[in-house]
KELODREN-825144 format. One record per atom (N, C-alpha, C): x, y, z; residue in three letters. Coordinates in steps of 0.2 Angstrom, whole numbers, plus 2048, in hexadecimal, padded with zeros to 3 digits. Each point is the difference from the previous one (the first is absolute). Example, Ala and Ser with C-alpha at 12.3 -4.5 7.8 and 13.67 -1.06 7.14 Angstrom:
8427E4827ALA;7FC806800ALA;804806800ALA;7FE8057FCSER;804806801SER;7FC805803SER;
This chain:
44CB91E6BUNK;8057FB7FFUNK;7FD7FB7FAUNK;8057FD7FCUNK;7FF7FE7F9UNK;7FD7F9800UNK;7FB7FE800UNK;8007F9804UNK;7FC7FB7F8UNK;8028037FAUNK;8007FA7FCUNK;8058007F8UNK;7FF7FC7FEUNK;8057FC7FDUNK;7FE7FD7FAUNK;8037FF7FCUNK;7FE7FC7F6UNK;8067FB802UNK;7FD7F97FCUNK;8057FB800UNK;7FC7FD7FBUNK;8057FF7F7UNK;7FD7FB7F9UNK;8007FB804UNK;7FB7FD7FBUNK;7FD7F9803UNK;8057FC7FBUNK;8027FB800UNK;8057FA7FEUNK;7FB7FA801UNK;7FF7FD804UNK;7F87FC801UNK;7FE801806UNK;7FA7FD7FFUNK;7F9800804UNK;8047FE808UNK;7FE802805UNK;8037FE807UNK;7FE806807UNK;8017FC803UNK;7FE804807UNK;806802804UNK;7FF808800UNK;805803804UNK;800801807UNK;8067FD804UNK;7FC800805UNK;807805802UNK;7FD804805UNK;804809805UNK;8027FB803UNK;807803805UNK;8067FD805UNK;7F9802806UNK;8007FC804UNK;7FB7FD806UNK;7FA801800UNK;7FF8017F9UNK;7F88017FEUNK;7FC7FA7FBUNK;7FB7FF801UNK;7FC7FC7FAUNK;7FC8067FCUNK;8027FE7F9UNK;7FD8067FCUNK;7FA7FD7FCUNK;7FC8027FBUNK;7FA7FE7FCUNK;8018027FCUNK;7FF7FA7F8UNK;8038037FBUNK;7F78007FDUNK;7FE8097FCUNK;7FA7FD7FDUNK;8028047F8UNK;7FA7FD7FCUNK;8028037FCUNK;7FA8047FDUNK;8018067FBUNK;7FE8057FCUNK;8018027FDUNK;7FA8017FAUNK;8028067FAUNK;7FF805805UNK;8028067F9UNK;802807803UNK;7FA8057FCUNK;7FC8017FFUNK;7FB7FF7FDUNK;7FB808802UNK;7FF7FE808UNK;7FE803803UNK;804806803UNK;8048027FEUNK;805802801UNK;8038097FBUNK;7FD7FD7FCUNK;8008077FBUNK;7FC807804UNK;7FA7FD801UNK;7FC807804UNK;804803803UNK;8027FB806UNK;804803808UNK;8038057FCUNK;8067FD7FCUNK;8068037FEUNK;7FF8057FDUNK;7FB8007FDUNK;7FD8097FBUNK;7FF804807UNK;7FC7FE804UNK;7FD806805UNK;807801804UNK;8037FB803UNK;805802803UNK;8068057FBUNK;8007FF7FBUNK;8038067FBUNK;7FE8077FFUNK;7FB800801UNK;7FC8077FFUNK;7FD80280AUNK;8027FD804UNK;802803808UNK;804805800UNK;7FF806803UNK;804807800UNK;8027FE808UNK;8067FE801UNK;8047FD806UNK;7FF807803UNK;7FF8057FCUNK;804808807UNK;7F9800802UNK;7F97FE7FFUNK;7FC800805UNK;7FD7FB802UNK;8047FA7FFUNK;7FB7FB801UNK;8057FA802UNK;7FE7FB805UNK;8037FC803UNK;7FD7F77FEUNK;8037FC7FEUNK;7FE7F87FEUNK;8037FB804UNK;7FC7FC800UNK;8007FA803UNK;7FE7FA7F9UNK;8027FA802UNK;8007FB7FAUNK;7FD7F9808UNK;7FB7FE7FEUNK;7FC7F9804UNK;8017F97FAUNK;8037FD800UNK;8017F97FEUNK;7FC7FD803UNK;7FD7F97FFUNK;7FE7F9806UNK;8057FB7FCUNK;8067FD807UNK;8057FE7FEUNK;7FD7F8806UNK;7FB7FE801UNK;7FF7FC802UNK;7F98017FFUNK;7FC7F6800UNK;7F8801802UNK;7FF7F7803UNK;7FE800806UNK;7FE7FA801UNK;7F87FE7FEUNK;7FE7FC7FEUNK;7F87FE7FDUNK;8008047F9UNK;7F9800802UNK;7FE8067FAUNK;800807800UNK;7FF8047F9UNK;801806802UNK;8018047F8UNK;7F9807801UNK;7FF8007F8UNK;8088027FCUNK;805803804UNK;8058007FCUNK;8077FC803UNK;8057FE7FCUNK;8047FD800UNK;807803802UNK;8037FB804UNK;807805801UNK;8048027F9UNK;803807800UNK;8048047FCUNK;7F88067FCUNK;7FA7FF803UNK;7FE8067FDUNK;802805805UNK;7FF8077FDUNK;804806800UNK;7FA807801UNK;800802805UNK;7FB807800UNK;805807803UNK;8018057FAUNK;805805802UNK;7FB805802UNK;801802805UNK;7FB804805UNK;807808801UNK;7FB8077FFUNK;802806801UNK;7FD801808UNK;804806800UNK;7FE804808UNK;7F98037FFUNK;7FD8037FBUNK;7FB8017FFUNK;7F97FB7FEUNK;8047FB802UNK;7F97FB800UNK;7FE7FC7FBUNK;8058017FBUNK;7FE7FC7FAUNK;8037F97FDUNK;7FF7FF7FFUNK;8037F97FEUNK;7FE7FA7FAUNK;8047FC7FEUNK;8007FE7F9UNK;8007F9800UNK;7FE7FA7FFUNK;8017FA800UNK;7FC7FE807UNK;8007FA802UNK;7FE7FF806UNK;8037FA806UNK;8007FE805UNK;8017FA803UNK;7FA7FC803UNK;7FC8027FDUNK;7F87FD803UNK;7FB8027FAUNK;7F97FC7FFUNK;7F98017FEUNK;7FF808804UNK;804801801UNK;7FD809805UNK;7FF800805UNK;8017F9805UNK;7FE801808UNK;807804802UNK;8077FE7FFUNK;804802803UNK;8048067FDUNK;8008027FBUNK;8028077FEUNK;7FE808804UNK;7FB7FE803UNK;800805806UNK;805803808UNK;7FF7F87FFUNK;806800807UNK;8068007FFUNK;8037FD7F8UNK;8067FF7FFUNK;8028087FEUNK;7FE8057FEUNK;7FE807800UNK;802804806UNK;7FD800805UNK;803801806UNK;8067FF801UNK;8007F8800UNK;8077FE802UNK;8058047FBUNK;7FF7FF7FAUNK;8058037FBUNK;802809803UNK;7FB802801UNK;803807804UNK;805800805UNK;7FE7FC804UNK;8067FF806UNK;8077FD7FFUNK;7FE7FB7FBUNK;8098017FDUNK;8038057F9UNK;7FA8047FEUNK;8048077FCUNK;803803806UNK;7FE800804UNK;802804809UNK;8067FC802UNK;8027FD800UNK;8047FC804UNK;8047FD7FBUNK;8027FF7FAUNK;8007FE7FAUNK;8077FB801UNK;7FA7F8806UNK;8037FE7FFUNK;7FB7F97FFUNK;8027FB7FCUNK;7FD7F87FDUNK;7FB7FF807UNK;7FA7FF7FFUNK;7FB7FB805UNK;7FD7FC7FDUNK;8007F9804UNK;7FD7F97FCUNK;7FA801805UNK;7FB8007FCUNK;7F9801805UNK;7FC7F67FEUNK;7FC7FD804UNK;7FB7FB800UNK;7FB8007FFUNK;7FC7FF7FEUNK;7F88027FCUNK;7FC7F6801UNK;7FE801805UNK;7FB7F9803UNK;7F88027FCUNK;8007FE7FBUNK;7F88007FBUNK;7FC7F9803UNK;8047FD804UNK;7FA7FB801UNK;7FC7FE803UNK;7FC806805UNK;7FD802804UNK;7FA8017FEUNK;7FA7FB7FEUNK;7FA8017FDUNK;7FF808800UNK;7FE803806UNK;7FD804803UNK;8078067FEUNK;8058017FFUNK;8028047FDUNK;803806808UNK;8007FC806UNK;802806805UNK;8058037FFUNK;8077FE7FBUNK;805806802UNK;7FF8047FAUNK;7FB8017FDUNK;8008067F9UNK;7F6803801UNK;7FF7FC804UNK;7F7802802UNK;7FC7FD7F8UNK;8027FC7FDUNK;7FE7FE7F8UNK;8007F87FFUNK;7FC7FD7FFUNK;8007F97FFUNK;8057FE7FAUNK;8057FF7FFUNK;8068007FBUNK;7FE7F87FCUNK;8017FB806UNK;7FD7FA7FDUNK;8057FD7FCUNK;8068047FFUNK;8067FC7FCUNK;8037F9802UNK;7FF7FF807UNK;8027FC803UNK;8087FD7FEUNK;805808802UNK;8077FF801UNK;802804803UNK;8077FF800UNK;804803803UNK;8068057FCUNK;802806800UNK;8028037FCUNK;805805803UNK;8077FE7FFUNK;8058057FFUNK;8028067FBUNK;7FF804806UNK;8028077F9UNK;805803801UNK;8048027FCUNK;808803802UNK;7FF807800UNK;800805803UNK;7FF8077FCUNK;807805802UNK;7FF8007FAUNK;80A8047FFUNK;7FE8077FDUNK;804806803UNK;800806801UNK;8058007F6UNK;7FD8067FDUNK;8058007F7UNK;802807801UNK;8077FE7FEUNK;804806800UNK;8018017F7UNK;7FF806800UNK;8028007F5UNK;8068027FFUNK;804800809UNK;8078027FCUNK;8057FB801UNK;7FE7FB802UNK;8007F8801UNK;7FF7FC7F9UNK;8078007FCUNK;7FE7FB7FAUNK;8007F8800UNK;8017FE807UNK;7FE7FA802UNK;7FA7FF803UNK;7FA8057FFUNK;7F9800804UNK;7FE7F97FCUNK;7F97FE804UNK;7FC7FA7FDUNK;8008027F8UNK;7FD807802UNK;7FC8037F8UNK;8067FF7FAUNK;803801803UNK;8058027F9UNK;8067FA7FEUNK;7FE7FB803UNK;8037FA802UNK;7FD7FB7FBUNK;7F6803801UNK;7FC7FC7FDUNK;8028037F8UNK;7FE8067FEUNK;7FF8027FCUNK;8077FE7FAUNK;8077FE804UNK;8057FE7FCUNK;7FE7FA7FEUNK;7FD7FC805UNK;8007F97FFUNK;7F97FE7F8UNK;7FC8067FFUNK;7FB8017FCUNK;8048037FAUNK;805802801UNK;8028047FBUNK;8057FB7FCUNK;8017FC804UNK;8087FB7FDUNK;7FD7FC7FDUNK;7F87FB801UNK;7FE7FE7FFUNK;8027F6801UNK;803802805UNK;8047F9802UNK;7FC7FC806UNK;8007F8800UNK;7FE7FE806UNK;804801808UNK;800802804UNK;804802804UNK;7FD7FF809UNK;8047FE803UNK;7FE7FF807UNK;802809804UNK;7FB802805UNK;7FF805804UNK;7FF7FD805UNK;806802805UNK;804800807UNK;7FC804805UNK;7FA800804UNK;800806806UNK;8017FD806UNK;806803805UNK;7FF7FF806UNK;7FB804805UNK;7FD7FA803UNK;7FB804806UNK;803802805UNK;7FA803802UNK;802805809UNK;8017FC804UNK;806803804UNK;8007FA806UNK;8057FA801UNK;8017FD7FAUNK;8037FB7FDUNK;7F87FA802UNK;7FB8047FBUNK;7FA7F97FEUNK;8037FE7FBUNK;8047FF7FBUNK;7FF7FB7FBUNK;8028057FCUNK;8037FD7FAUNK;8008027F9UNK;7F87FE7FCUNK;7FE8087FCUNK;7FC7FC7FAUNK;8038007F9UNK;7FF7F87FDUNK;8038017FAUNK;7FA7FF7FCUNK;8018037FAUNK;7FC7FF7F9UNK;8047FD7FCUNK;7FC7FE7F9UNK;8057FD7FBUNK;7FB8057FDUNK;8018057FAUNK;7FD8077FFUNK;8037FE7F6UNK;7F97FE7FCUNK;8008007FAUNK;7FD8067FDUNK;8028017FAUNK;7FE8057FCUNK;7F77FF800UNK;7FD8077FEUNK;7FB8007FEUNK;8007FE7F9UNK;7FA7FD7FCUNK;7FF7FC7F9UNK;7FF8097FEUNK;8067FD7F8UNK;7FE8057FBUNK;7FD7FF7FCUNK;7F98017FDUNK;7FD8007FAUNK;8008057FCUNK;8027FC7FAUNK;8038017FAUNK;7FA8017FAUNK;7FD8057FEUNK;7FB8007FCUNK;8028037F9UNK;8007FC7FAUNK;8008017FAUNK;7FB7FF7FCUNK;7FE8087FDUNK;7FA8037FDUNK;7FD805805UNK;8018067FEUNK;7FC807802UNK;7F88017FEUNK;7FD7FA7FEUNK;7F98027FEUNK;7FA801807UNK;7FD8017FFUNK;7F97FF804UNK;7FE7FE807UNK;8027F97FFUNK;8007FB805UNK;807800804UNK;8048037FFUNK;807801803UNK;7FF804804UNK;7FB805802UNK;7FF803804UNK;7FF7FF807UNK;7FA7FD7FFUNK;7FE7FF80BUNK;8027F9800UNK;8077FD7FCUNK;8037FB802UNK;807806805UNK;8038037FBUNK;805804806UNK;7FD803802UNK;7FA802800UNK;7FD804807UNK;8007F9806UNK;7FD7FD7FEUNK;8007FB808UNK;8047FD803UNK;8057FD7FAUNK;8077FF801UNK;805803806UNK;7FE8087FDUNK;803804805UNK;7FD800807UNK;7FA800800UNK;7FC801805UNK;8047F8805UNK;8007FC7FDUNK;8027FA803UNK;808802806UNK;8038047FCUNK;806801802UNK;8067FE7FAUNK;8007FD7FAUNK;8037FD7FEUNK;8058077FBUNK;8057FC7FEUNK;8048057FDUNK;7FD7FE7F8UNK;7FE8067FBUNK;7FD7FF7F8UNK;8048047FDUNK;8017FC7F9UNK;8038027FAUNK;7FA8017FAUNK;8018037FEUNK;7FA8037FAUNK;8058007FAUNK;7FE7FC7FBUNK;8058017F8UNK;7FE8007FCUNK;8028027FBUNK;7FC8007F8UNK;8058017FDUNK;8017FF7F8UNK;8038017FAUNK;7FE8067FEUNK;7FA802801UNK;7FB8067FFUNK;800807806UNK;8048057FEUNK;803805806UNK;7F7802801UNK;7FA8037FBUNK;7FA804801UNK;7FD7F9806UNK;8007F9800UNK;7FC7FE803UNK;80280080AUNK;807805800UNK;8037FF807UNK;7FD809802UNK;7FC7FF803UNK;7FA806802UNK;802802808UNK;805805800UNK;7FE802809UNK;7FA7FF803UNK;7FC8037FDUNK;7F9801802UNK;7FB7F8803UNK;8057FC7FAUNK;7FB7FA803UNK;8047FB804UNK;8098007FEUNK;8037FD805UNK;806801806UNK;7FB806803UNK;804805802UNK;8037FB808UNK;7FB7FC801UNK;8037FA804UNK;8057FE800UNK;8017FF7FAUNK;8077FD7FEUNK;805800805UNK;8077FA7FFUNK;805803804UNK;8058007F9UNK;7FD7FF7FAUNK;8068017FDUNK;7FB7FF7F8UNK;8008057FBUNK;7FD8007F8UNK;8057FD7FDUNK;8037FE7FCUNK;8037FD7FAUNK;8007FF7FAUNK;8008037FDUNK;8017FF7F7UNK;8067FE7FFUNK;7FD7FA7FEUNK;8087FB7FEUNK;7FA7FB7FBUNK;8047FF7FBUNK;8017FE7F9UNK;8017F9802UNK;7FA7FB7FDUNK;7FE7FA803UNK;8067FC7FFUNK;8058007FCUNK;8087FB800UNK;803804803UNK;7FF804806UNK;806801804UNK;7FD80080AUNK;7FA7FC800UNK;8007FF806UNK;8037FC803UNK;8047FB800UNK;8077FF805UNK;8038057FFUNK;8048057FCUNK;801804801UNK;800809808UNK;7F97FE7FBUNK;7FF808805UNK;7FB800806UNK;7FC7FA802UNK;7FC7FE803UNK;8037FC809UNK;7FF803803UNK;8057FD806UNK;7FD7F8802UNK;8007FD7FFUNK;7FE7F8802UNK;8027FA807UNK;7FE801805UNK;8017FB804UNK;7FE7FA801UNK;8017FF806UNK;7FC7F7801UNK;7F8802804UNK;800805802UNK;7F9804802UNK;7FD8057FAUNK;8017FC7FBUNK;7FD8037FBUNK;7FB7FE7FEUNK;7FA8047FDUNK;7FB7FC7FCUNK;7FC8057FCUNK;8007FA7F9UNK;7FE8047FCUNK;7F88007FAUNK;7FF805800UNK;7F97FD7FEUNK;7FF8057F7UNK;8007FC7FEUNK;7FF8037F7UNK;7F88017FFUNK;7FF8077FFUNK;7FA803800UNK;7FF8057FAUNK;8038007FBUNK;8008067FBUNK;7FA7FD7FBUNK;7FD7F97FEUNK;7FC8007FAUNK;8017FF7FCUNK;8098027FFUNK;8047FF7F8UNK;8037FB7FFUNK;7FB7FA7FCUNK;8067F9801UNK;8088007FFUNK;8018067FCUNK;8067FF7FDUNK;804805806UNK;7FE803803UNK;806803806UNK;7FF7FB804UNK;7FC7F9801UNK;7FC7FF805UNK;8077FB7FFUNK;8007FF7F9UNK;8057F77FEUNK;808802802UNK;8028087FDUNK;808801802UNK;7FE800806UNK;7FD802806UNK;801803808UNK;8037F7802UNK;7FA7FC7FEUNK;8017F9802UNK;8067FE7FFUNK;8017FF7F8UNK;8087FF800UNK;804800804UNK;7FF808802UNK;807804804UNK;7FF7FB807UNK;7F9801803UNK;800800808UNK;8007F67FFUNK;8027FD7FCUNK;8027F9801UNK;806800800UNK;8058047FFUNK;8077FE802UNK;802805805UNK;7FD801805UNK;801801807UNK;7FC7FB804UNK;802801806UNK;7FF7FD806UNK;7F7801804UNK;7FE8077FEUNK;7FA802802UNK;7F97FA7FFUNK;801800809UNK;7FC7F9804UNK;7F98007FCUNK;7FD8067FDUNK;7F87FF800UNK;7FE8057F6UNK;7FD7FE7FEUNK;7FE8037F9UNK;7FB7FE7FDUNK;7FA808802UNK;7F87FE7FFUNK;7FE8037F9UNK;7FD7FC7FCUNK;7FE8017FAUNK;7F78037FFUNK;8028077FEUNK;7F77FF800UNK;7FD7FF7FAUNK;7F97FE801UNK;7FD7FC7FBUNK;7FE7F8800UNK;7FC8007FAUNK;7FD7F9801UNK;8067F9800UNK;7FE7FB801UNK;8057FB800UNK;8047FF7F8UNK;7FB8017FCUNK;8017FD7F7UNK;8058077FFUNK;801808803UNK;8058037FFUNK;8077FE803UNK;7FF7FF807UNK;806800803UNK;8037F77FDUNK;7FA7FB7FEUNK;8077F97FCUNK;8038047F9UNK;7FD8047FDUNK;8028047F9UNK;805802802UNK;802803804UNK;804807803UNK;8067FA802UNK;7FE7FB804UNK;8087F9801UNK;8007FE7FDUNK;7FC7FD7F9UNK;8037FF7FAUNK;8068037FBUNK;7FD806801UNK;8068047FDUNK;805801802UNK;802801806UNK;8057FF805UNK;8027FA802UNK;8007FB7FCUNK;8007F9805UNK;8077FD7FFUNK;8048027FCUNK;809801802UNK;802803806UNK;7FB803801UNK;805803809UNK;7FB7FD805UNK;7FC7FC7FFUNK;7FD7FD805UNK;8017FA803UNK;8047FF806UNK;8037F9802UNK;7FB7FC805UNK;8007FA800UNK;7FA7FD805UNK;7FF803806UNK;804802801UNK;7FF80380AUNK;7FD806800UNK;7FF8067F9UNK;7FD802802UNK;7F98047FFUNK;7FE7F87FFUNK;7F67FF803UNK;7FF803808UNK;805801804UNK;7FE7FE804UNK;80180A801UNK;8048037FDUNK;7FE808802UNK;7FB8067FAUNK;8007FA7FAUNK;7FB8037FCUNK;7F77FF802UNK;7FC802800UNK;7FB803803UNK;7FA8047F8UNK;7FC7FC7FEUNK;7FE8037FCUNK;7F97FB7FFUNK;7F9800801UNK;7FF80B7FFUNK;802802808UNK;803805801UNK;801802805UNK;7FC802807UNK;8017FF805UNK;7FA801807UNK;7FC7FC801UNK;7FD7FF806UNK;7FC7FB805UNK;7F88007FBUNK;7FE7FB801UNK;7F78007FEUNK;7FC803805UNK;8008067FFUNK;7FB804806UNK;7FA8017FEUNK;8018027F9UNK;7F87FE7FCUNK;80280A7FDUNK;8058017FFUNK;8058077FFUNK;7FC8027FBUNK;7FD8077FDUNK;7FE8017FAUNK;8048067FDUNK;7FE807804UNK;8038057FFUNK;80A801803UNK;8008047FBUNK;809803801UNK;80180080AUNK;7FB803802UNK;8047FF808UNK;7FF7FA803UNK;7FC7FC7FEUNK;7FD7F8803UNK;8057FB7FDUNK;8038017FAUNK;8057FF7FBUNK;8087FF804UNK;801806802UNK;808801805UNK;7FE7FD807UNK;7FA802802UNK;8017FA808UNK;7FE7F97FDUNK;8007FD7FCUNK;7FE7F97FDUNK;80A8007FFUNK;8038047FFUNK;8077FE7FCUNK;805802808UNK;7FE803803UNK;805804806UNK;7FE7FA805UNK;7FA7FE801UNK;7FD7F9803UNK;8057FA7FEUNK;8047FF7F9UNK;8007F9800UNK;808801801UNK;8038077FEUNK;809803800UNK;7FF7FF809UNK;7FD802805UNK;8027FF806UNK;8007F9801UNK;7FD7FC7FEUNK;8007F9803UNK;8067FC7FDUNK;8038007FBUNK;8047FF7FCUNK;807800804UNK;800808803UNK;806802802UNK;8007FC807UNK;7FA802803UNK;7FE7FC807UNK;7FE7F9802UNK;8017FC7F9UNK;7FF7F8800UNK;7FA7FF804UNK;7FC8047FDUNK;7FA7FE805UNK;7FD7FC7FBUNK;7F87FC801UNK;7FB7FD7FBUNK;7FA8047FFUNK;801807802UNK;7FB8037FEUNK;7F67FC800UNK;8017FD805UNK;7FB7FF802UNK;7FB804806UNK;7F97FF7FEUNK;7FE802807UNK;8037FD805UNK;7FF805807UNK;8047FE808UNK;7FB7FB803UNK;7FA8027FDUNK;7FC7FA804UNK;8027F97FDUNK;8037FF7FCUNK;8057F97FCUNK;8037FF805UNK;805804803UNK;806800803UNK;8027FE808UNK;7FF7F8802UNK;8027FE803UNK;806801804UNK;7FE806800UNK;80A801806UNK;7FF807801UNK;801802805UNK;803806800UNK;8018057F9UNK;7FE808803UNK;8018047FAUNK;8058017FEUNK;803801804UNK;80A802801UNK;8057FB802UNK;8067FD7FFUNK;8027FD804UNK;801801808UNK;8017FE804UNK;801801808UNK;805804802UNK;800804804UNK;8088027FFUNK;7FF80180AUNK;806802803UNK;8017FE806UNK;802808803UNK;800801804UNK;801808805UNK;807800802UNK;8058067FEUNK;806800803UNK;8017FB806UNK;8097FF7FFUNK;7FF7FA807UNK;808806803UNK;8007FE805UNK;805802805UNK;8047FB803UNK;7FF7FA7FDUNK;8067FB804UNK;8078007FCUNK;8037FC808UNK;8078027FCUNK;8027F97FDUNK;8027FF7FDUNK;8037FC7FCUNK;8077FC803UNK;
């Protein structure tokens, strides 16, 4: 039975199901790339799946509702719903609805110092709702391919699932993953989309210069482009999850890209190099630059980690593109007087 649903978001609100109270949480989609590769490369004629969501968590607990662990009949599985205490059982459980292949909401009590219903001291001290839903591939309403549109359209979107039983609807509000936008194929451009990728993010690799777009070194890529620096609004797909970091070395490809990516919308734009380059570089470009946007330009680009080398370089810049995107402050957590996460509350079943 098809028990979910896409609904575009219009604004921010909470939906609540007919006799049910639902939870609205929100997510990128980030995580989400793996499943859907492994779940694509599944030979259905010998193998049977299940999808484990946690669509509720009271307290704490190392993962948040709407993480996703797509588990096969042979034992494997991809993502997780736990630090690793609970993906064993959720494992099992998974088999018996490939078998029955029908939706079980299971309950995961972690706050049990002593750890007696898993024999492991978990120490999470929550409570956790898993949904585990049987995947059908010949089902083009499954979770998977549900998500995979919602990833592919690249649109902010609310995700519908009705629970077992009539527990409750869970809702998501389901954002794109950030796409980094990297201009210049040199050196340093490398274990930037390499870890980008590794992050989960969707990457663009470009240059004016076709010999600097190398399979061999950006085979990460989700997309090479040689596009000719006055035609990136053109040829360059550009969102409001975009972000872009100009890395090629060549002031003067460095000064057209900027031009270009100042008359778009694109929320973040990281300049490398030292500070006396990057005022040179708005200098010249200072006709298209309006007051408001100091606040998406970014130069020299990434956090002060003490970064020397090309890969300490990209976690210094992919460190400051997340925080940016996630309105965090990028400080230590030991600064952080509050909670890591916002609080979020366990399905509820009353009736309205």
């Amino acid at each position: 039975m098809n028990v979910s649903k896409l609904a575009l978001i219009h604004h921010p609100s909470f939906i609540i199901a007919p006799a049910t109270r639902s939870s609205l949480f929100k997510n990128v989609i980030n995580e989400f790339q793996q499943i859907i590769g492994v779940y694509r490369k599944t030979d259905f004629s010998q193998r049977k799946a299940a999808l484990a969501t946690v669509v509720g968590l009271s307290g704490s607990g190392y993962r948040r509702p709407g993480a996703r662990m797509y588990i096969t009949d042979d034992g494997q599985w991809t993502g997780a719903i736990s630090g690793g205490c609970l993906e064993g059982d959720a494992l099992r459980k998974a088999r018996e609805v490939m078998q029955t292949r029908q939706a079980r909401l299971v309950t995961y009590d972690t706050s049990d110092p002593e750890g007696e219903n898993f024999g492991i001291g978990l120490g999470c001290n929550g409570v956790l709702d898993v949904l585990i839903q049987p995947i059908d591939p010949n089902d083009s309403e499954n979770p998977l391919e549900t998500l995979d549109r919602v990833m592919q359209e690249r649109r902010p979107l609310t995700f519908e699932t009705a629970l077992p039983d009539g527990a409750g609807v869970f809702v998501e509000e389901l954002k794109p993953d950030i796409q980094l936008l990297v201009f210049g194929g040199g050196y340093d451009a490398v274990p930037l989309v390499k870890l980008a990728k590794q992050i989960g993010w969707r990457v663009v690799i470009t240059d004016d210069c076709v010999a600097h777009l190398q399979p061999r070194r950006f085979g990460e890529a989700d997309d090479m482009l040689a596009v000719q620096r006055h035609e990136i609004r053109q040829q360059i797909p550009i969102d409001a999850y975009s972000a872009a970091v100009l890395i090629s070395h060549n002031f003067k490809y460095d000064k057209a890209v900027l031009q270009e990516l100042l008359q778009t919308e694109i929320p973040y734009i990281g300049l490398l190099g030292p500070k006396k380059r990057g005022d040179a570089l708005l200098d010249e470009v200072r006709d298209f630059v309006a007051p408001t946007d100091e606040k998406r330009l970014f130069w020299p680009v990434g956090l002060d980690v003490g970064a020397d080398n090309p890969q300490e370089i990209a976690l210094s810049i992919l460190a400051e593109v997340q925080a940016v995107f996630r309105k965090t402050s990028a400080q230590s957590l030991k600064f952080k007087n509050a909670p890591i996460h916002q609080p979020v509350q366990s399905i509820s079943t009353s009736v309205e």
